[in-house]
MIPABA-901759 format. One record per residue: residue number from 1; z, y, x of N, C-alpha, C in turn. Coordinates in steps of 0.1 Angstrom, whole numbers, m for minus. Each point is the difference from the previous one (the first is absolute). Example, Ala and Ser with C-alpha at 12.3 -4.5 7.8 and 13.67 -1.06 7.14 Angstrom:
# MIPABA-901759
i_n.Z_n.Y_n.X_ca.Z_ca.Y_ca.X_c.Z_c.Y_c.X
1_78_m57_132_0_12_m9_0_12_9
2_m7_11_m4_0_11_9_8_11_m8
END
This chain:
# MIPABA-901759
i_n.Z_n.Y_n.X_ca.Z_ca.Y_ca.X_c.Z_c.Y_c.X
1_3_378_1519_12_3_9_m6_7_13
2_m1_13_m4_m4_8_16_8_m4_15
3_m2_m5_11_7_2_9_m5_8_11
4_12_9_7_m5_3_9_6_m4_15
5_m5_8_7_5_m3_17_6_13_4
6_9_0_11_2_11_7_m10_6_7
7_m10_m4_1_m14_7_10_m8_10_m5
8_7_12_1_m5_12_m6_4_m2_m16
9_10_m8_m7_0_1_m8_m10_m8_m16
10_m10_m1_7_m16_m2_m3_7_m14_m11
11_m7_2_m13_2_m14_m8_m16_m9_8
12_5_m11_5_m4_m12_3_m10_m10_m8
13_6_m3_m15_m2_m8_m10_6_2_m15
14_m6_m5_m12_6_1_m8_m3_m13_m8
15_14_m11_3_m1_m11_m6_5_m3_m10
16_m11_m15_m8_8_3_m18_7_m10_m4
17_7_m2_m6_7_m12_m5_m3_m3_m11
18_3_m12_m2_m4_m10_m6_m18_m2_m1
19_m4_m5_16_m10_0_m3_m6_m15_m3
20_m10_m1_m4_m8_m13_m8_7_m5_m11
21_8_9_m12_9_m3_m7_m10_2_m16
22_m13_9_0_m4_2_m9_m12_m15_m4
23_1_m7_2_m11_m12_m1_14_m11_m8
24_7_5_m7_13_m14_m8_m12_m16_m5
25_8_m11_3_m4_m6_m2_m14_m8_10
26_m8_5_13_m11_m2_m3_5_m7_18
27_12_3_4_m4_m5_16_13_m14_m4
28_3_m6_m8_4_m11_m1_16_m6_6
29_7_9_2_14_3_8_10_3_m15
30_8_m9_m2_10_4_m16_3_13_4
31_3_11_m11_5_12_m5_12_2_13
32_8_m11_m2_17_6_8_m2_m1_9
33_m12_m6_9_m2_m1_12_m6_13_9
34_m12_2_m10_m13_8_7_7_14_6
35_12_4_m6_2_19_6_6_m7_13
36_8_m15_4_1_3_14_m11_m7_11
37_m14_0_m8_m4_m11_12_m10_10_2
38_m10_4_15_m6_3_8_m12_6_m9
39_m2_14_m2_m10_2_m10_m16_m2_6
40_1_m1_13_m12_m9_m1_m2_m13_m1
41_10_m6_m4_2_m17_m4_m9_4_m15
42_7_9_m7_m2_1_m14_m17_7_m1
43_m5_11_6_m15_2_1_m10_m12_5
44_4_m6_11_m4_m12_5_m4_m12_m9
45_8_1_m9_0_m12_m9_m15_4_m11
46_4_11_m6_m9_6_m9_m12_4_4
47_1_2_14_m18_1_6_m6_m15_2
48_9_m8_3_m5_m19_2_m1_m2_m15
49_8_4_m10_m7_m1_m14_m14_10_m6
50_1_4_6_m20_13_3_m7_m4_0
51_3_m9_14_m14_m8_10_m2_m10_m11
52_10_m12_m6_m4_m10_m2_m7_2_m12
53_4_15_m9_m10_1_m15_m12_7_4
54_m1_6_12_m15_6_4_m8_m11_4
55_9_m14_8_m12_m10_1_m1_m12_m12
56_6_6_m16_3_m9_m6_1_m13_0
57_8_0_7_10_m12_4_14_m4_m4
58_8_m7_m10_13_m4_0_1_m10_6
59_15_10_3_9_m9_14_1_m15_m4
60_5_1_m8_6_m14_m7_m13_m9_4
61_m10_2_m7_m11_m11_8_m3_3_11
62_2_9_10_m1_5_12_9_m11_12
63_11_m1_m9_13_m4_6_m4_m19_m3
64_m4_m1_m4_m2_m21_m8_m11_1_9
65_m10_4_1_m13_m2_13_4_m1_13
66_12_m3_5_4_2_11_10_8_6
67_2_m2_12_14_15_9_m10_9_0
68_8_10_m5_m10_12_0_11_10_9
69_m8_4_11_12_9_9_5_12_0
70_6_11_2_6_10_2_0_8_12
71_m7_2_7_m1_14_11_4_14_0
72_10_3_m3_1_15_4_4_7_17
73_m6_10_m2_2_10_14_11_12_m5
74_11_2_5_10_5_2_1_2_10
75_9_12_m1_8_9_16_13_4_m1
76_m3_8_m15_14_9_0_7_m7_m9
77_13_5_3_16_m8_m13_5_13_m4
78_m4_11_m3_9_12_m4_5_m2_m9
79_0_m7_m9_7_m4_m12_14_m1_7
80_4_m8_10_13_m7_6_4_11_3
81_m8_11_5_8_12_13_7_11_m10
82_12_m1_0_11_10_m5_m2_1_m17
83_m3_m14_m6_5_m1_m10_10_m14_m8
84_9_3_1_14_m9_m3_m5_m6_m15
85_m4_8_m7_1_m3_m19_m13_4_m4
86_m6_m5_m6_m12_3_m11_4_15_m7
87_m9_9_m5_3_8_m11_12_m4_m9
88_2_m7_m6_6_m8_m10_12_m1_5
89_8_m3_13_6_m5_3_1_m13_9
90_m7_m8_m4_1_m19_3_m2_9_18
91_2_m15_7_m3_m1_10_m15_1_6
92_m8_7_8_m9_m1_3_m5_m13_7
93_m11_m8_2_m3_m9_4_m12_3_13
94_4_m4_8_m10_3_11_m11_m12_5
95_m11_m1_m5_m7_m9_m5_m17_2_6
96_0_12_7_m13_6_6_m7_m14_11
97_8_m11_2_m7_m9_13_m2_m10_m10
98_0_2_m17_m1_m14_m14_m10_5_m6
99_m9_10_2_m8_4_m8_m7_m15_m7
100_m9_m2_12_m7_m16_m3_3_m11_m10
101_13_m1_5_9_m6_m10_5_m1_m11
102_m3_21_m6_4_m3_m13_m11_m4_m9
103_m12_6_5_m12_m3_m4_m2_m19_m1
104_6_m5_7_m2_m10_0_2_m8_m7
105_14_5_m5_12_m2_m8_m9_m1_m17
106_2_16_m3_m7_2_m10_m13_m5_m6
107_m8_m7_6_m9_m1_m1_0_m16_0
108_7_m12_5_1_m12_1_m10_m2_13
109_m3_9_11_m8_m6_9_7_m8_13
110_m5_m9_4_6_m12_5_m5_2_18
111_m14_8_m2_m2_m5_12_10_11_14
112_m5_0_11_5_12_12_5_13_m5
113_11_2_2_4_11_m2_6_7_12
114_m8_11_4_4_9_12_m3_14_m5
115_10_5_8_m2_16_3_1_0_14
116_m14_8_0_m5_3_13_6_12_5
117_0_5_13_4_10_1_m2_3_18
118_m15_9_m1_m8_m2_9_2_16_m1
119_8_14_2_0_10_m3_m8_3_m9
120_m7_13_3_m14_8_m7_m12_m14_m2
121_4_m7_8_m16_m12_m3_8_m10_m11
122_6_2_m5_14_m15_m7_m12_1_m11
123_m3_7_m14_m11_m3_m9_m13_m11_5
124_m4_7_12_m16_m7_1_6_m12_8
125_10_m6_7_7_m9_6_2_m9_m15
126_4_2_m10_1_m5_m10_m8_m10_m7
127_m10_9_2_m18_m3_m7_m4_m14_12
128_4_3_11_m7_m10_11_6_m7_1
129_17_m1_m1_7_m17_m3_m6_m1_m12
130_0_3_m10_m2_m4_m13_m16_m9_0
131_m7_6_7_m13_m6_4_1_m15_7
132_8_5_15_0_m16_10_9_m8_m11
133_9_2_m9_4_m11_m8_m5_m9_m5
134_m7_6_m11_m14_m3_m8_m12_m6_8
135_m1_2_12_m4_m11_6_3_m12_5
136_12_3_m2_8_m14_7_1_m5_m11
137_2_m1_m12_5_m7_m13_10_4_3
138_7_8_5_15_m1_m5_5_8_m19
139_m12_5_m4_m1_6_m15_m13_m1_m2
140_m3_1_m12_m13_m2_m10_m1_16_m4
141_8_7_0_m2_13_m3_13_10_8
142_m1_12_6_7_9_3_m4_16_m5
143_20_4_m4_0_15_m3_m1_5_13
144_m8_10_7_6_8_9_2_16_m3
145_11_8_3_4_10_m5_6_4_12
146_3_16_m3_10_10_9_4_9_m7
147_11_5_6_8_8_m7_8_9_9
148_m2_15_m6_2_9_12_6_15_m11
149_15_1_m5_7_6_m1_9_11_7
150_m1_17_m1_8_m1_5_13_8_m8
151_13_m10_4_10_5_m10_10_7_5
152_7_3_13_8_2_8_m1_11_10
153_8_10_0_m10_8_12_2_m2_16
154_6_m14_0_1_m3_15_m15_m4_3
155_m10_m7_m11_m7_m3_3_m15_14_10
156_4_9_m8_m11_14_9_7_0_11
157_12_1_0_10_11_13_m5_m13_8
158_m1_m17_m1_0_m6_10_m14_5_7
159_m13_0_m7_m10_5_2_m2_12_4
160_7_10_0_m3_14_1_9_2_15
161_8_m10_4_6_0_15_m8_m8_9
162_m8_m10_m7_m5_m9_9_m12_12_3
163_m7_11_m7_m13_12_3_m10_m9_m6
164_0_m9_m11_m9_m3_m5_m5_7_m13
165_6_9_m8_m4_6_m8_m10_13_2
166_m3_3_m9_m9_13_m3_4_9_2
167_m1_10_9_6_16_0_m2_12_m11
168_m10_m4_2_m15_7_m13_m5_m10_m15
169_m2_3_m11_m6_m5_m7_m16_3_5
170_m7_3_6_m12_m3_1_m2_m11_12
171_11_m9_2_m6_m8_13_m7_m9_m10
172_m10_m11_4_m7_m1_m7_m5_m15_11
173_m4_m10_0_m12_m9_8_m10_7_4
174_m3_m1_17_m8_7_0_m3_15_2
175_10_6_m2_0_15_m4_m1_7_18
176_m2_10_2_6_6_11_19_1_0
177_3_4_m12_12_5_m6_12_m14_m4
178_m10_m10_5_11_m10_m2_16_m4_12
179_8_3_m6_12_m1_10_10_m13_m4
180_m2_m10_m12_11_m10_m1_m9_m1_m19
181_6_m11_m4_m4_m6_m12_10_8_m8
182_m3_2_m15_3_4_m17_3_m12_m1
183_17_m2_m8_2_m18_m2_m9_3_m19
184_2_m14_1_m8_1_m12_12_m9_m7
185_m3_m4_m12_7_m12_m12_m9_m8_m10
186_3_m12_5_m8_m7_m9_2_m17_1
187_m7_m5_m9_2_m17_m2_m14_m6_m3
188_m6_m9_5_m10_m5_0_1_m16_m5
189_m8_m7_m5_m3_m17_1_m9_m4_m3
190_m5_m9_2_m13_m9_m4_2_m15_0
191_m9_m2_m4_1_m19_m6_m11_m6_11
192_0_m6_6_m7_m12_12_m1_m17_m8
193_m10_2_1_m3_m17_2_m21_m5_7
194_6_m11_6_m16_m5_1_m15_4_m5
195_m4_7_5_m11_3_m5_m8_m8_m12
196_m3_m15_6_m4_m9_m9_6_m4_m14
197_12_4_m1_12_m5_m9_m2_14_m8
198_3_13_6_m6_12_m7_m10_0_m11
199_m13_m3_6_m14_0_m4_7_m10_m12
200_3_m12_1_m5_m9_m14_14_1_m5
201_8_5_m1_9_6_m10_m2_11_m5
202_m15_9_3_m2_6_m12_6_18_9
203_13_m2_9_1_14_0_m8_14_11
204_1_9_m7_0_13_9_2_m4_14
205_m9_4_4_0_m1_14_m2_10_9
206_10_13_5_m6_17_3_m8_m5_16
207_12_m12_7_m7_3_18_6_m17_1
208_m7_m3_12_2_m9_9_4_1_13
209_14_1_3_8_0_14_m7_m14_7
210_m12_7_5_m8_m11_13_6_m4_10
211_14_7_7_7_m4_12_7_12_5
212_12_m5_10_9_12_2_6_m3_15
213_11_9_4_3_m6_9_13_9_0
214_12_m7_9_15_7_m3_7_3_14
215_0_10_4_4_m1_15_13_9_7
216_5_0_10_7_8_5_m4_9_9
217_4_14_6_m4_3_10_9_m5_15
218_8_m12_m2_10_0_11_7_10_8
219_3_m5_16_6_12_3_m11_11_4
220_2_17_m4_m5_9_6_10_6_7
221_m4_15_8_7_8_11_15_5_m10
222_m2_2_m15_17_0_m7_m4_m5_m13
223_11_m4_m6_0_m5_m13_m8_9_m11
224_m9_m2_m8_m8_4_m7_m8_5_2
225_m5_m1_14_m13_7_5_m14_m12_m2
226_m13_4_m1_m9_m9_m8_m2_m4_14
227_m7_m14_m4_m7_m5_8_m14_0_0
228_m9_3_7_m15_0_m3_m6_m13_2
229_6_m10_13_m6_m7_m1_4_m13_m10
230_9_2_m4_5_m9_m8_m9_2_m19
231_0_12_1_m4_5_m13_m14_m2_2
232_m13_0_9_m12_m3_0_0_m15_m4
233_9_m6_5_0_m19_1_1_0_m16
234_13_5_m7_2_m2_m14_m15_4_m11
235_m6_7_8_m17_5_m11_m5_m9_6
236_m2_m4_11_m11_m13_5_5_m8_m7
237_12_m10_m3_4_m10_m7_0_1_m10
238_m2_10_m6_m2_1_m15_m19_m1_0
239_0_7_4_m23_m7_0_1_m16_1
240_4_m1_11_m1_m13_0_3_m12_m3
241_16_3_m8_3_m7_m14_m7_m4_m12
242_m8_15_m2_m10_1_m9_m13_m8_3
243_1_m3_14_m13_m3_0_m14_7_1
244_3_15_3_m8_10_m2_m4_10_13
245_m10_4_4_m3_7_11_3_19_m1
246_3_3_5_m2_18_1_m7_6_m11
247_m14_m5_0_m14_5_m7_7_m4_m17
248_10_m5_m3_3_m8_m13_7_14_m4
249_5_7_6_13_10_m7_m11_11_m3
250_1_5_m15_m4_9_m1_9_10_m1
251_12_m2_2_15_18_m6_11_m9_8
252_5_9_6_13_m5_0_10_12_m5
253_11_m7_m5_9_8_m10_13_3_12
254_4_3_6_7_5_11_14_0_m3
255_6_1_9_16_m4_m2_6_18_0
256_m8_7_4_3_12_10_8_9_m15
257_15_6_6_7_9_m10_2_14_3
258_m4_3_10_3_15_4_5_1_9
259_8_m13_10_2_1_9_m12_m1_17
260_m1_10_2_m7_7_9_m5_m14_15
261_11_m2_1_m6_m9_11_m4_m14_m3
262_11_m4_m6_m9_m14_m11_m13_0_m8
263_m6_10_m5_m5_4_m5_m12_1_10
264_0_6_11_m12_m1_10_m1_m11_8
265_11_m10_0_0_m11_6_m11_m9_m6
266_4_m1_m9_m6_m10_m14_m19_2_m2
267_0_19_5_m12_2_1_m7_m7_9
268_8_4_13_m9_m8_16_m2_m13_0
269_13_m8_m11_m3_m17_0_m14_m3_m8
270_m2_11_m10_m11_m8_m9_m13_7_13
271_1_11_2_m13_2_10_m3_m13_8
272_14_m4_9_m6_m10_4_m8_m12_m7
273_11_m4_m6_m3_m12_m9_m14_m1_m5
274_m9_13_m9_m9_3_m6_m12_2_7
275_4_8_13_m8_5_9_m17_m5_m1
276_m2_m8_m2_m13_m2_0_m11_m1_m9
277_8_4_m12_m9_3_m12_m12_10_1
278_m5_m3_m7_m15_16_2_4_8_m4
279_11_3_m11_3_11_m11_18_1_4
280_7_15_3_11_m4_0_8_m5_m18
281_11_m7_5_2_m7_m13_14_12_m10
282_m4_m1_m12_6_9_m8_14_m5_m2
283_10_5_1_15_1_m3_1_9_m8
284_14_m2_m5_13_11_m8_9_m7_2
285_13_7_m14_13_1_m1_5_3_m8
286_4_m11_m11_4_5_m17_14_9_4
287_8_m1_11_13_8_5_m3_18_m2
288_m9_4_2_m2_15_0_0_2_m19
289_2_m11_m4_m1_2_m18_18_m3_m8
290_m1_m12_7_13_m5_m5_12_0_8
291_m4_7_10_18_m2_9_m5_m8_11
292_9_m8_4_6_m14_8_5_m4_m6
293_1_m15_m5_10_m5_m9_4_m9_12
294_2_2_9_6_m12_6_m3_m13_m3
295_12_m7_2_m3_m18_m5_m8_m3_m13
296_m5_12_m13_m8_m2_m7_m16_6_5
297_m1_5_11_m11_5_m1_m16_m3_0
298_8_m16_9_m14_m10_m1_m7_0_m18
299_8_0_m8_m7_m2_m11_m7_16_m7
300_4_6_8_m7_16_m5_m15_m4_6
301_2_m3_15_m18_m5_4_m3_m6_m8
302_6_m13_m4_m6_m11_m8_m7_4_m11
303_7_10_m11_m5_11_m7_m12_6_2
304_1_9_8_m11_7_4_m17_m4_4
305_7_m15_11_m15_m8_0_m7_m6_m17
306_11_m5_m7_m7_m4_m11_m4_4_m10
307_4_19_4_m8_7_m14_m8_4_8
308_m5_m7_16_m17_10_2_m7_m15_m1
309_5_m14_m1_m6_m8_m6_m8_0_m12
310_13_5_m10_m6_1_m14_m8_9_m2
311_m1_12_7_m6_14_m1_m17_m3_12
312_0_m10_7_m13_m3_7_m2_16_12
313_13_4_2_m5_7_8_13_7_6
314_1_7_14_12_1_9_5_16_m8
315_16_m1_4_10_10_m11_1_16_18
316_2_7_m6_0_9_10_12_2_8
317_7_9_11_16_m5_6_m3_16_m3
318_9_3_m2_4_18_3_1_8_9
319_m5_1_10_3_12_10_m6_12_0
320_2_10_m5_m7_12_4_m1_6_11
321_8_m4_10_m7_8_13_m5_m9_9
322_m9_m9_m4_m7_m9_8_m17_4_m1
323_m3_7_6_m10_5_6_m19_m7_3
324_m7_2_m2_m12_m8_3_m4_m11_m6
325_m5_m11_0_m5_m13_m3_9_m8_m8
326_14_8_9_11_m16_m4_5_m6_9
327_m8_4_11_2_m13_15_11_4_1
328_9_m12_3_17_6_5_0_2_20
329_10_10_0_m3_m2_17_0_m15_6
330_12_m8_m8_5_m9_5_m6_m13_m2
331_m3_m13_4_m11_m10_m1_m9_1_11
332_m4_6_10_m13_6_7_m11_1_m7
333_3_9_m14_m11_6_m6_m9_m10_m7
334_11_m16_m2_m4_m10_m8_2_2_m14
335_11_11_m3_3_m4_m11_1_15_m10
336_m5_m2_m9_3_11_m11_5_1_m14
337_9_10_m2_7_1_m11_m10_4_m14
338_m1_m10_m7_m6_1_m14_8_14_m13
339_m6_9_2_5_13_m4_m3_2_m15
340_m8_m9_m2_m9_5_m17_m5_m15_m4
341_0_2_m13_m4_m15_m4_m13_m1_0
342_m5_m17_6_m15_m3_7_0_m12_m5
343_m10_m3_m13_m6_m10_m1_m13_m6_7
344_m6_2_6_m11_0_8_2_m13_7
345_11_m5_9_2_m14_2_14_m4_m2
346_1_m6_m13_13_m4_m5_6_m8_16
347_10_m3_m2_3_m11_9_6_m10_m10
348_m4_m16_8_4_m13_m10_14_m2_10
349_2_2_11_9_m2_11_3_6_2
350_17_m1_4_8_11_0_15_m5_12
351_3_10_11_15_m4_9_5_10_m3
352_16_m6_m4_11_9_m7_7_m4_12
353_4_11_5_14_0_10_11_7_m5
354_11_m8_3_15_7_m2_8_m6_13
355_6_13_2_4_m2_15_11_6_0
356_11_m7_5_14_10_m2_8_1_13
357_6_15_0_9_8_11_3_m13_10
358_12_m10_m7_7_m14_9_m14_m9_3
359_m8_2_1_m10_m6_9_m9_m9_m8
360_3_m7_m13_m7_m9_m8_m16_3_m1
361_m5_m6_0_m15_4_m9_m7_m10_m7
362_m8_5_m8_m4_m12_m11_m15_10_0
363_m13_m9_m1_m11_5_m4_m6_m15_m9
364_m3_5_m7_m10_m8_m10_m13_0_m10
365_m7_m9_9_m17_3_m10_0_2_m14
366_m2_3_m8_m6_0_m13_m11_m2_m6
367_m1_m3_m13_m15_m5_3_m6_6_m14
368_m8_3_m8_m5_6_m18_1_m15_1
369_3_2_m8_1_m15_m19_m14_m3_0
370_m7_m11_m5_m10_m9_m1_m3_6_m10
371_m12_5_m3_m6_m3_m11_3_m8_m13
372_4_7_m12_0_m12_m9_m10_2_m11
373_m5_m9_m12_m9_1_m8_13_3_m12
374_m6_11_m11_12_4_m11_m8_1_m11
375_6_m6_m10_m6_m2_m13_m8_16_m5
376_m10_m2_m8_m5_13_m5_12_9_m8
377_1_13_4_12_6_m14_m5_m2_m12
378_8_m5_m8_1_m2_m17_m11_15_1
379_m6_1_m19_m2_9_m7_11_3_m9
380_4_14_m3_11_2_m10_14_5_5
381_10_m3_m7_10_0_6_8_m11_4
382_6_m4_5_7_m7_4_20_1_0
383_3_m15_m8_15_m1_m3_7_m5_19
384_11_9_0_9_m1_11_9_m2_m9
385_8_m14_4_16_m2_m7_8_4_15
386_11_9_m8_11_0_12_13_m4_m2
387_7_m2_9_14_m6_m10_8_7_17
388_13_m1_m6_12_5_12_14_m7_m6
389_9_4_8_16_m3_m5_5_7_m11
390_m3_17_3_1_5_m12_m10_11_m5
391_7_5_m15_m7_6_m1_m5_16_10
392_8_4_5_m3_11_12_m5_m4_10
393_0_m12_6_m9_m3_14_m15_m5_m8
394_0_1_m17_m15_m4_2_m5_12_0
395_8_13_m6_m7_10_m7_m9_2_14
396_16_0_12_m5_8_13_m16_m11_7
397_2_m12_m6_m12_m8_6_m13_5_m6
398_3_3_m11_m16_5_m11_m2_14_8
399_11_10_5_m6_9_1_m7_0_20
400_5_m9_5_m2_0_11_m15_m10_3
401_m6_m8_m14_m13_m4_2_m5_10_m5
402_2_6_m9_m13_15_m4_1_6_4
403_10_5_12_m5_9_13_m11_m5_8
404_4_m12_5_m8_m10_5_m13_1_m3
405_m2_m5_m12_m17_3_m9_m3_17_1
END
């Protein structure tokens, strides 16, 4: 459905209907229901069904081991905004602040169920209640997820009035040319539990969230303007949650989207913060790749840090007109942008910041997975049984592990 605006005319967006409708069967919502409920209810569901077969885990024994909790980071409800009826007809259901819930639902999980909604920081806000839970006993296990659709085109116009968008497709993190963030789209989740409980249950383990910290910037000079000092306190409390000194971070994965002053803010806080390392410390920004996903975008970092885990070495940010060494102006020449992939000193430690417009911020350590000892590979070939609901979700499952292989 193209829409446009009076503003020059210019088409705006081109949004599609019925979306998350091609996955029947797999997000757990009866047939008569799913065309009017929240299509990221319905992707949402089927990505928390991802997580749990990537960490071969069923729910069902997931769910008898204890409350197992529900975290999501949410912002937007476009689903609700100017639509009365489903495709279909039925009544639309406006359901964007239940995400949590339906997962919860579907799944038989008993324990906390929240949707966060910490703006642009709501994903990595997720991951960090989902963490202090799990330390409290309040669950034996937590989903945390985000989810960042956009279906409505009030959602750009709101953005594109407030001057947070992109002028240019080359703005970029980082860039000279950066003027406002590329929204992006996407849904993230992961499975949390106790390290110790991890290890002798046998599963996958990609990182260990060492410590985090969740903050506001309170009042500044106008609403949504950053706070520096507020935002240096939120990285210190996150080191120090962790338990970890300066010299511990080898990358930090940056919050920064293309917006120009946040973006140099974030730089001056880690100069300080860092300031006294012998080597300035290497950053990026999976955002110059994937957009901004907003309330999902904590889990694009999350991403990013754990394929330079598994890869033993840092992923490159994109900027082509970034000049010399890498050193960014901003940091006092503490900090530089990793341009090209460098195994030379992996990093085991890692600070992910996500920082949003309404003042939130969330930073959190990371840590590489322990070492594990793994059986010798067989000689020969080896039998994989696979099974599904039907026949078409296994074909699509057989073809989606021999891509894999």
């Amino acid at each position: 459905r193209p829409v446009r605006t009076d503003r020059g005319g210019a088409s705006v967006g081109a949004y599609l209907d019925d979306v998350g409708d091609d996955e029947p069967g797999e997000s757990g919502i009866p047939d008569d229901t799913a065309p009017a409920v929240d299509p990221q209810e319905r992707l949402l569901l089927a990505t928390v069904r991802a997580c749990l077969e990537n960490a071969a885990v069923r729910a069902d024994r997931l769910a008898a081991a204890g409350p197992v909790g529900v975290f999501t980071g949410a912002m937007w409800h476009d689903h609700a905004r100017g639509r009365d009826t489903a495709p279909d007809g039925t009544a639309a259901v406006p359901t964007g602040t239940g995400l949590a819930h339906r997962v919860s639902h579907v799944f038989d999980f008993s324990g906390p169920s929240l949707v966060v909604d910490s703006g642009c920081a709501s994903g990595l806000a997720a991951v960090e209640a989902a963490v202090r839970s799990l330390r409290t006993g309040q669950c034996t296990a937590a989903v945390a997820a985000g989810a960042n659709l956009v279906l409505d085109p009030s959602h750009l116009e709101f953005l594109a009035q407030a001057g947070l968008l992109a002028e240019s497709a080359d703005s970029r993190p980082f860039s000279d040319r950066s003027d406002g963030w590329i929204p992006g789209e996407g849904i993230g989740a992961v499975l949390l539990k106790p390290l110790a409980r991890a290890l002798a249950d046998g599963d996958p383990v990609h990182a260990v969230v060492r410590g985090g910290a969740c903050r506001h910037s309170g009042r500044t000079r106008d609403y949504g303007m950053p706070g520096p000092e507020r935002l240096e306190e939120t990285v210190r409390a996150a080191l120090a949650d962790a338990g970890l000194s300066v010299d511990a971070i080898g990358y930090v994965e940056t919050s920064a989207t293309g917006a120009a002053l946040n973006d140099a803010l974030e730089l001056d806080v880690l100069g300080r913060v860092f300031g006294d390392r012998p080597r300035p410390l290497p950053v990026g920004s999976v955002k110059g790749v994937l957009g901004h996903m907003e309330a999902a975008s904590g889990f694009g970092q999350l991403a990013r840090v754990l394929a330079q885990f598994r890869r033993g070495r840092l992923l490159p940010t994109p900027v082509p007109d970034t000049g010399g060494d890498g050193t960014l102006a901003g940091g006092g020449g503490r900090v530089r942008l990793v341009r090209a992939e460098e195994d030379a000193h992996p990093p085991r430690r890692v600070l992910v910041n996500s920082f949003a417009g309404t003042g939130g911020y969330v930073s959190l350590v990371v840590e590489a997975p322990p070492p594990r000892t793994t059986a010798p590979a067989p000689d020969g070939p080896v039998t994989l049984p696979l099974s599904a609901d039907t026949p078409t979700e296994l074909t699509r499952y057989a073809l989606r592990l021999a891509a894999f292989l």
